[in-house]
C-alpha positions in Angstrom: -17.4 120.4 132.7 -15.1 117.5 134.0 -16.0 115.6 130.9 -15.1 117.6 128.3 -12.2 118.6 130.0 -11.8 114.9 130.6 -12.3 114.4 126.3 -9.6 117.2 125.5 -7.1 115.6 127.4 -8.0 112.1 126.1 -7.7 114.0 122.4 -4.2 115.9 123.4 -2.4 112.8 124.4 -4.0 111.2 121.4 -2.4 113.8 118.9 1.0 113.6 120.9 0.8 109.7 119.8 0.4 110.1 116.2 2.7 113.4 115.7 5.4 112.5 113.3 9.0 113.8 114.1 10.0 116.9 113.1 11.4 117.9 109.7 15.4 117.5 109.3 17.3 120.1 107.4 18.4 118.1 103.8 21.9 119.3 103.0 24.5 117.5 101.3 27.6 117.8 103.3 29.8 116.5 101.1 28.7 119.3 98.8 29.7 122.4 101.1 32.8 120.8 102.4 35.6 119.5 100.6 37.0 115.8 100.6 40.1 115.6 103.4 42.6 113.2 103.2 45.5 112.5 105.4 49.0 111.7 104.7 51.6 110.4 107.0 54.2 113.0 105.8 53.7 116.2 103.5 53.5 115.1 100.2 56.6 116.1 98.2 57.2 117.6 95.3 57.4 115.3 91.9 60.7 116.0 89.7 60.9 115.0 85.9 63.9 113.3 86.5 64.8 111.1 89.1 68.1 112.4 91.5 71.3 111.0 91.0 73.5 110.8 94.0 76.6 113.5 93.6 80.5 112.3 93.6 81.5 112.8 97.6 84.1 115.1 96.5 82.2 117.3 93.9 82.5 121.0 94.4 79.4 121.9 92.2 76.5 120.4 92.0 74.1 119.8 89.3 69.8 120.1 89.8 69.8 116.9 89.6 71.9 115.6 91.7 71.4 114.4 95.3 74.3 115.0 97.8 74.6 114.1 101.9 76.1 116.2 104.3 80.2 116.6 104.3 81.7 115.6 107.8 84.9 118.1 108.8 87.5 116.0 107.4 85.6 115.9 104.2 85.5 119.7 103.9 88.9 119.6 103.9 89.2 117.1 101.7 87.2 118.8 99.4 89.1 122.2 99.9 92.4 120.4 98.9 90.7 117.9 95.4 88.9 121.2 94.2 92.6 122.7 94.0 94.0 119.3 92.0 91.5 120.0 89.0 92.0 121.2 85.6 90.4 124.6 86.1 92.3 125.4 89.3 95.4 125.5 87.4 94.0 127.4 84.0 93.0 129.8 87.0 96.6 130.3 88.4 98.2 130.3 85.2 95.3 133.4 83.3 95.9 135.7 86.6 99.2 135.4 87.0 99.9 135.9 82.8 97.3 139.4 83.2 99.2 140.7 86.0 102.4 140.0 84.4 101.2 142.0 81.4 99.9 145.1 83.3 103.2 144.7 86.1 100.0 145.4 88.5 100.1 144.2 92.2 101.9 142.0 93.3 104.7 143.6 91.6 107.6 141.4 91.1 108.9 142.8 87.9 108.0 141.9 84.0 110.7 139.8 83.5 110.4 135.6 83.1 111.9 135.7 86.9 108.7 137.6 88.0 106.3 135.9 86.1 107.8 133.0 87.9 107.2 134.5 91.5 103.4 135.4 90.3 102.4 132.6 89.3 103.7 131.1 92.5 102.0 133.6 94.3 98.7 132.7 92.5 99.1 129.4 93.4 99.7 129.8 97.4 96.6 132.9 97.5 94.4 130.4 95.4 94.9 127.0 97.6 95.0 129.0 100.9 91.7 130.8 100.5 90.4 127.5 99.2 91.5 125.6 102.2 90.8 128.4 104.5 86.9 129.2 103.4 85.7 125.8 102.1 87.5 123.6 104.8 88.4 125.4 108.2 86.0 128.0 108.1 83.2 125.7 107.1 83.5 123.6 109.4 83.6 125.8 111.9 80.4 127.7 111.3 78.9 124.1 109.8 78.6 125.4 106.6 78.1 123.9 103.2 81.0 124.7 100.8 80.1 123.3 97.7 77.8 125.2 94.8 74.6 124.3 93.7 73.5 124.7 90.2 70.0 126.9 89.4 69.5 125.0 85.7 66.2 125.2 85.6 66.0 128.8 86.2 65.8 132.3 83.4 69.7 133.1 82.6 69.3 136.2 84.4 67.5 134.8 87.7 71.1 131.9 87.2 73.7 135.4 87.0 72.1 137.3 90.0 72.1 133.4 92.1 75.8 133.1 91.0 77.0 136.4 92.2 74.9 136.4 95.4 76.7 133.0 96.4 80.0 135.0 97.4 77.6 136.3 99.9 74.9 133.7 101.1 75.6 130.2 101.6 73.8 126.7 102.3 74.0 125.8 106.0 74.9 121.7 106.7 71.2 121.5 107.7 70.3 123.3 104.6 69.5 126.5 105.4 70.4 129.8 103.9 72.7 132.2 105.9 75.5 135.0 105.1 78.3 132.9 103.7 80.7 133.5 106.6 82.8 130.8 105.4 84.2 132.9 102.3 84.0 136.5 103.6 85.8 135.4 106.1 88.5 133.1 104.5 89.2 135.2 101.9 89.9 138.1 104.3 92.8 135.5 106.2 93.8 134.5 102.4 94.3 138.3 101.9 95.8 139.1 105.1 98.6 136.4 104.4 99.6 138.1 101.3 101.5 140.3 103.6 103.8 138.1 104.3 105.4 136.7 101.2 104.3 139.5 99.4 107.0 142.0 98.1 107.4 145.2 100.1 106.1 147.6 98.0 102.9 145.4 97.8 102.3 144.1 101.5 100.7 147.4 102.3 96.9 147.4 103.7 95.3 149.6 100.9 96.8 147.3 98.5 95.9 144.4 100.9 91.8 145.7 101.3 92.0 145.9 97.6 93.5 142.9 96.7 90.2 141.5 99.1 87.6 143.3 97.5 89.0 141.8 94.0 89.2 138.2 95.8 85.0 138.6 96.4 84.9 139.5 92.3 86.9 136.6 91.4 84.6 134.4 93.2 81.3 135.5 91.9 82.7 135.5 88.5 83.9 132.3 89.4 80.5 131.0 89.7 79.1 132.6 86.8 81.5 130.0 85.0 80.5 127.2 86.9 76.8 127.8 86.6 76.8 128.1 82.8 79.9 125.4 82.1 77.4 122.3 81.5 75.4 125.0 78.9 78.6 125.6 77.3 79.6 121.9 77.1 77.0 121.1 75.6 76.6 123.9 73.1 80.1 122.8 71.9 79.6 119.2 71.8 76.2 119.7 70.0 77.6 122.2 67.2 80.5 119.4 66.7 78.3 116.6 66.6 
């Protein structure tokens, strides 16, 4: 009996010798997971064309075009140049000529005298919401003033972005927020009508109203903007 218990354990640690390992699974990891790779920074975006940096003082901005952010003093800066430029004027000159024609608000007569006062009027309501919304109030809620061009986009996607600008705005770290800058300067602008206004139109129905078409001008004001380098270059184009 103690040999051939003596055998079977000579035979048990003779099998454990000469076992082979046990089978691996065979899978091919690279097969059920995907490749990873790792950037230092996100990779950005790719444009078609490369970004050329905008002019410091440059109220709107093209898609292609690269701008850095506007200190305080260039805010104002930019408030006072945008009010210098060819447009501005045309601007002063069209609504003071259609309010002459109707004698609507402010109502300083239909003769060359009031024409006179409107346009003036124009003038001093255009530069002060200008200076008020896109210089002081910008600055003081770090806002960015200037307008940024949707080129790229479906015309209708570009009408609705225009208008919605009297109402959102970039922040100076880029962000978008309710466009305090405007809602608010305009409303001053407005408010300061009162006092060079004539009597009959320094009253604050006419005043609210005057503020509510101040918001229209300035999304229709974009609308122009928006499509202007479209429109230069459908002119140019049909001339060429």
């Amino acid at each position: 009996m103690a040999a051939t218990l003596l055998c079977a354990k000579s035979a048990i640690a003779g099998d454990d010798a000469t076992l082979p390992d046990a089978p691996q699974p065979m899978v091919d990891v690279g097969a059920v997971l995907p490749p990873v790779e790792f950037h230092a920074s996100p990779p950005q975006p790719s444009s078609s064309a490369p970004l050329t940096p905008a002019p410091r003082l440059e109220k709107y901005i093209g898609p292609n075009q690269s701008t850095v952010r506007l200190s305080a003093k260039e805010k104002l800066e930019l408030s006072g140049w945008e009010q210098l430029q060819p447009y501005a004027f045309a601007t002063q000159f069209i609504g003071a000529g259609w309010e002459h024609l109707i004698d609507s608000n402010p109502q300083y007569g239909s003769d060359s005298g009031g024409f006179g006062e409107r346009l003036g009027a124009a003038a001093l309501l255009q530069n002060s919401r200008a200076i008020l919304s896109d210089g002081i109030m910008a600055s003081i809620f770090r806002q960015d003033p200037r307008y940024y061009r949707q080129g790229h986009r479906p015309v209708k996607q570009r009408l609705y972005y225009a208008a919605e600008r009297v109402f959102i705005i970039r922040s100076d770290e880029g962000k978008y927020q309710p466009n305090y800058s405007q809602l608010l300067g305009n409303a001053v602008a407005t408010a300061l009508t009162m006092t060079y206004y004539p009597a009959v139109s320094a009253t604050w129905p006419k005043t609210a109203k005057g503020y509510g078409i101040s918001l229209t001008q300035g999304a229709l004001g974009n609308e122009i903007h928006e499509f202007t380098p479209a429109l230069k270059r459908l002119v140019f184009h049909h001339h060429s």
